[in-house]
Steps between C-alpha positions, in 0.01 A plus 500: 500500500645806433412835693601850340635692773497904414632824697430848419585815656200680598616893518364728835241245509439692823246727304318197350323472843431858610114566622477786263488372119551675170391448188839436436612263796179307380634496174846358659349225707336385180823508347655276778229266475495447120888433498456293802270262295666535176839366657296165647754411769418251732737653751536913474767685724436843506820722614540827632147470645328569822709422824193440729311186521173704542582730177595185331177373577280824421754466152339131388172620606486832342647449205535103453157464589620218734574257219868458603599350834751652702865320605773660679 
């Protein structure tokens, strides 16, 4: 069996969780999402991300819709 293992660098993905949305951090999340399904890994290892568990969390819920699960 093989298993496509992926890592991307997700820049100040910081903002990608902030309470107060734009039109154009909307437009970035979709982004993220699209390329996150378009590269299919069946393990992803984001870098430079969040270095909380809690905003790690609110990241796979807010903008990975919770369709990832988390590993440290």
């Amino acid at each position: 069996m093989l298993v496509k293992i992926s890592t991307w660098n997700v820049k100040h993905s910081q903002k990608l969780i902030e309470d107060d949305r734009s039109a154009d951090l909307l437009e970035r999340i979709g982004c993220v999402k699209d390329t996150i399904a378009l590269i299919n890994a069946g393990i992803l290892m984001l870098f430079e991300g969040l270095k909380e568990e809690a905003k790690i969390i609110d990241f796979c819920d807010k903008v990975l819709d919770n369709t990832w699960c988390l590993c440290f």
